[in-house]
N, CA and C of each residue as an Amber inpcrd file, in Angstrom:
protein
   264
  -3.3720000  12.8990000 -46.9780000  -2.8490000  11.8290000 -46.1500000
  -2.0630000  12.4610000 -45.0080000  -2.5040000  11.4970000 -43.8310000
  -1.8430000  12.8380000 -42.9050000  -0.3780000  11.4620000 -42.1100000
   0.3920000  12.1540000 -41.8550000   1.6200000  11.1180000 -41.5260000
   1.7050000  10.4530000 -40.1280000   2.2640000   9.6280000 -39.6710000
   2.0040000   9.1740000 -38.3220000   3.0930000   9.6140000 -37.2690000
   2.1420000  10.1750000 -36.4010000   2.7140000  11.0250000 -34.5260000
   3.3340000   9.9380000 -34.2330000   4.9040000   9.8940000 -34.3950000
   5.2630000   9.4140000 -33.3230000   4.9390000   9.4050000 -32.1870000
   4.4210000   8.8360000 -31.1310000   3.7850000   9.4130000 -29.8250000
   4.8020000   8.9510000 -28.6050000   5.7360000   9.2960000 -27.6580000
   6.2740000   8.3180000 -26.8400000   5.4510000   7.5400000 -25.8120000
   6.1930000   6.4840000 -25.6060000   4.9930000   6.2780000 -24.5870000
   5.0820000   6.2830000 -23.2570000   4.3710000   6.6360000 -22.1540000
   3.8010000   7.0810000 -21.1600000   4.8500000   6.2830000 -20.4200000
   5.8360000   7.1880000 -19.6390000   6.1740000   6.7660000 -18.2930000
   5.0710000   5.7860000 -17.5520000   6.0730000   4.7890000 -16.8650000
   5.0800000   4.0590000 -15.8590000   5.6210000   4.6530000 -14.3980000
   4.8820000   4.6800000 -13.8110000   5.1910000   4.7180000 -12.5140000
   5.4900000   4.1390000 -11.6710000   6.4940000   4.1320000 -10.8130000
   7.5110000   3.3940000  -9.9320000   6.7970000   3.2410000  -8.5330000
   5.8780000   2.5660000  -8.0180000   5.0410000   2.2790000  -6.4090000
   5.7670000   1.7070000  -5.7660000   6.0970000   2.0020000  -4.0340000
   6.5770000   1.1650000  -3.4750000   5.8020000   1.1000000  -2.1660000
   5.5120000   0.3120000  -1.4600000   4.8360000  -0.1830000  -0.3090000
   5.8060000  -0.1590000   0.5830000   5.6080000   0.8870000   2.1420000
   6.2950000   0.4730000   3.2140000   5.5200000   0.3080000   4.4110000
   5.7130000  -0.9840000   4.7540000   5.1860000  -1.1350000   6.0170000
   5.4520000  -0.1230000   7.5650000   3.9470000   0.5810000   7.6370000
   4.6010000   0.8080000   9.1890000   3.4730000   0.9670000  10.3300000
   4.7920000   1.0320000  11.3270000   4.3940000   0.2820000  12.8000000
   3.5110000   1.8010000  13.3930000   2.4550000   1.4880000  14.0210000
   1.6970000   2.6970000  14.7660000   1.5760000   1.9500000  16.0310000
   1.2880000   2.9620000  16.8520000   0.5030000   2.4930000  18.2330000
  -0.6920000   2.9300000  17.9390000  -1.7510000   2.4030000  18.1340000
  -3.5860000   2.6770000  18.6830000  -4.0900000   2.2830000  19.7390000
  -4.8550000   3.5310000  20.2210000  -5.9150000   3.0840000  21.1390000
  -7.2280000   2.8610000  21.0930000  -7.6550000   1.9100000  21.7790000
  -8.7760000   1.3520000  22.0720000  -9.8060000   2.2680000  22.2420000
 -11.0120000   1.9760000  21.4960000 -12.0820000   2.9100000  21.3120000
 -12.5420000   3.1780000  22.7600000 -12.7270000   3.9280000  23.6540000
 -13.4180000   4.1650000  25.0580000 -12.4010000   3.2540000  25.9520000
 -11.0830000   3.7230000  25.6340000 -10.3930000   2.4200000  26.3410000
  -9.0160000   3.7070000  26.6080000  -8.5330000   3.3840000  27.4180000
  -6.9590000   4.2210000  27.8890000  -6.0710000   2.8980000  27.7540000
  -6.2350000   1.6000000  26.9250000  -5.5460000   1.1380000  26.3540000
  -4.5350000   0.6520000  25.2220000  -3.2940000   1.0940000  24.9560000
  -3.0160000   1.3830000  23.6330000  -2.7270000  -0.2740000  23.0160000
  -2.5770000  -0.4050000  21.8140000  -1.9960000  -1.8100000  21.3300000
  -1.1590000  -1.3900000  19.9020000  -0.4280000  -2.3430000  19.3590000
   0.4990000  -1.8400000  18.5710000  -0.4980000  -2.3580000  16.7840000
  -0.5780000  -1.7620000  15.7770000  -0.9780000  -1.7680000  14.8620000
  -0.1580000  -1.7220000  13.9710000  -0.1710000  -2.1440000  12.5160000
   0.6830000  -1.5480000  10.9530000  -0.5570000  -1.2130000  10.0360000
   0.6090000  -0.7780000   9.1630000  -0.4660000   0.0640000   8.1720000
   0.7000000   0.0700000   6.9520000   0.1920000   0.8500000   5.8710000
   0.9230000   0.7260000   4.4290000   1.7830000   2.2380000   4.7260000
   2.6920000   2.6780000   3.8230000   2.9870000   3.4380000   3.0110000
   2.9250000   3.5180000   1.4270000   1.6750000   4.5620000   0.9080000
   2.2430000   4.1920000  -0.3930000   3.0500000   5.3410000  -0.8150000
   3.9490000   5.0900000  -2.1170000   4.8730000   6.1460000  -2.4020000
   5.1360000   5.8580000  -3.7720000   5.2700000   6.9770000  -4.9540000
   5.0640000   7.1020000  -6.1690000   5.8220000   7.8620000  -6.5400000
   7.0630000   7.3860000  -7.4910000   8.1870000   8.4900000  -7.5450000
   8.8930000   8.6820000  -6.5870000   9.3400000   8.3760000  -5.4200000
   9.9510000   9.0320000  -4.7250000   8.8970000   9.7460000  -3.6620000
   7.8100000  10.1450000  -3.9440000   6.5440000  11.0100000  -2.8650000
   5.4020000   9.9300000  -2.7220000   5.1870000  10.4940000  -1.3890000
   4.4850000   9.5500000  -0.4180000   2.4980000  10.0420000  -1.1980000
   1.8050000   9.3200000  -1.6820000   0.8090000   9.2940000  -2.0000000
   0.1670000   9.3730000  -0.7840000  -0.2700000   8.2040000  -0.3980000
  -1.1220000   8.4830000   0.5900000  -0.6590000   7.3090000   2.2080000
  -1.0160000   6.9070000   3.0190000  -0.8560000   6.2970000   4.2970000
  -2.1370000   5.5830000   4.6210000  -2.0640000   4.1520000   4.8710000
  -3.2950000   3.4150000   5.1010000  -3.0960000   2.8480000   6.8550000
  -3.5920000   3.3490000   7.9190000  -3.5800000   3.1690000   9.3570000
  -4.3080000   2.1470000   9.7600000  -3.8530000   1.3220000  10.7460000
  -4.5910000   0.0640000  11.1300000  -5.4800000  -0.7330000  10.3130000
  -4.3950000  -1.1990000   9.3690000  -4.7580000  -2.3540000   8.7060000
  -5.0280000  -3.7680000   9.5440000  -4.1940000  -4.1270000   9.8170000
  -3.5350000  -5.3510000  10.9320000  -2.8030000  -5.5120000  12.1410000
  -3.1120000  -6.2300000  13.0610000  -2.0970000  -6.3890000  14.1420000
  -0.8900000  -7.5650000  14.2160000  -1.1990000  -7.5690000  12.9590000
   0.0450000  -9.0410000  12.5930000   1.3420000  -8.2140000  11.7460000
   2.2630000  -8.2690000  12.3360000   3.3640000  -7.2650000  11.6020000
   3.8140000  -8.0330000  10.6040000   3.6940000  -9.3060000  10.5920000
   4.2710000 -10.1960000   9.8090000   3.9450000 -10.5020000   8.1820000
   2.4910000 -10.2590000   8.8580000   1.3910000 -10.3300000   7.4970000
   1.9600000  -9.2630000   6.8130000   1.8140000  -7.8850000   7.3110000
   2.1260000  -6.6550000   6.5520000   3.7480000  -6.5930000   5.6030000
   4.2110000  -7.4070000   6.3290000   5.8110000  -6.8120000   5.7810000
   5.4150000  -7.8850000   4.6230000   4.7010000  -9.1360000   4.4360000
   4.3830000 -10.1180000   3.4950000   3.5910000  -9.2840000   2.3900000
   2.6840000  -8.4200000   2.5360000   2.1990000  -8.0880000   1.8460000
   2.5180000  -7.1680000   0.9140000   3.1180000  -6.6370000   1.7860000
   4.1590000  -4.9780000   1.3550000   5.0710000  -5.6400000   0.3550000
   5.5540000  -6.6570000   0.4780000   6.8300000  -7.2590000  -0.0300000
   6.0490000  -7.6640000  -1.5830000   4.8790000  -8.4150000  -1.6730000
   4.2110000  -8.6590000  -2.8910000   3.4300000  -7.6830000  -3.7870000
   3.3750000  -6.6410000  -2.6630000   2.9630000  -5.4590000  -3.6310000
   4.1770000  -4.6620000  -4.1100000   5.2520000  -4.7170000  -3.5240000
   6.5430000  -3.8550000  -4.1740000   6.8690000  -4.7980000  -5.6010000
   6.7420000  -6.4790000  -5.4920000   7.1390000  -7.2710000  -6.4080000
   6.2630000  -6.9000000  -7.4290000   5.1410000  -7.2530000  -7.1880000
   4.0480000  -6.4850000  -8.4980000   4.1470000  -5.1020000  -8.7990000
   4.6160000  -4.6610000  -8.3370000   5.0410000  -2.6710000  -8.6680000
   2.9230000  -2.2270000  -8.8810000   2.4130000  -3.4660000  -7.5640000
   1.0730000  -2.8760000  -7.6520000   0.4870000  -1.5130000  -8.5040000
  -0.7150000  -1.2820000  -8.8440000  -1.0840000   0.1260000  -9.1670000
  -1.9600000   0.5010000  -7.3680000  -1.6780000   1.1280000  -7.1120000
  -2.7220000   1.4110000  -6.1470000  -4.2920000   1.6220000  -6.0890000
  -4.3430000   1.2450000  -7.0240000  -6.0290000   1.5760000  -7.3100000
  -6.6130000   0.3370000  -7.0490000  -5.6480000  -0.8160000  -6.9980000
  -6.0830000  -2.3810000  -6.5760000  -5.6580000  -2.5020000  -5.3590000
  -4.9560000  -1.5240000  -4.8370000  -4.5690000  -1.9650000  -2.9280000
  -5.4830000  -2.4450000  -2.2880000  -6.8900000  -1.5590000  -2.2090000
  -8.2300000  -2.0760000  -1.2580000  -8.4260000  -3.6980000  -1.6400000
  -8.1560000  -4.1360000  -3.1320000  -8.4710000  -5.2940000  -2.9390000
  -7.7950000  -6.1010000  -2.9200000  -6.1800000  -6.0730000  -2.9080000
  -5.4330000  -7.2180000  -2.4990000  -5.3980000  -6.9640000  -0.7460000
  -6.2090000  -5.7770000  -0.5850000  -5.9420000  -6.1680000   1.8910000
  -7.1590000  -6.8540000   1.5070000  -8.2010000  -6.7270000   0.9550000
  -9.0130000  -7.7680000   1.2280000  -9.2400000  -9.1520000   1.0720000
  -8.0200000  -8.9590000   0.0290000  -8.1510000 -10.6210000  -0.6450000
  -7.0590000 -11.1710000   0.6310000  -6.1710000 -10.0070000   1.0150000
  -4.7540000 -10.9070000   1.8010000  -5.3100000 -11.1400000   3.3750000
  -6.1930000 -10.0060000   3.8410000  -6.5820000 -10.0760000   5.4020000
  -7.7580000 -11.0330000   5.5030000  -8.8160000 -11.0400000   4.3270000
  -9.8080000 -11.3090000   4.3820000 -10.4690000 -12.4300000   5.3200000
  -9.2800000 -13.4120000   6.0170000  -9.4570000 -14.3720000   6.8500000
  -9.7710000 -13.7030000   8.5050000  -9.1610000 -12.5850000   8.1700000
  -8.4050000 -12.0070000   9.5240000  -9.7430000 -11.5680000  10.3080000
């Protein structure tokens, strides 16, 4: 009979979403316009950066704000911009 592993269990990880502001330019264009995009960040370190998502700053800081509330996993980000822009 073999006895039972305590096992602890698995840290979760702490995600936070920050909205931010870029400038872009226009494809074949010397025109710039203002864009947002995500920050994601895990622990304290920046995972990865999502660029010109939207030109609605408003939307983004909305979104950012419901993905910090859900402590999102990032592996569902692609589909809550699609479910949240998807009008756009």
């Amino acid at each position: 009979m073999t006895a039972a592993v305590n096992e602890a269990p698995k840290a979760k990880h702490t995600f936070q979403y920050l909205p931010l502001a870029q400038v872009t330019r226009a494809r074949g264009s010397k025109k710039f316009y203002p864009t947002y995009g995500l920050q994601v960040i895990a622990d304290g370190f920046e995972l990865f950066r999502l660029n010109d998502v939207t030109m609605d700053m408003v939307m983004m800081v909305r979104m950012a704000n419901m993905c910090n509330e859900g402590n999102l996993e990032p592996c569902h980000l692609y589909e809550v911009i699609d479910n949240f822009f998807g009008g756009e």
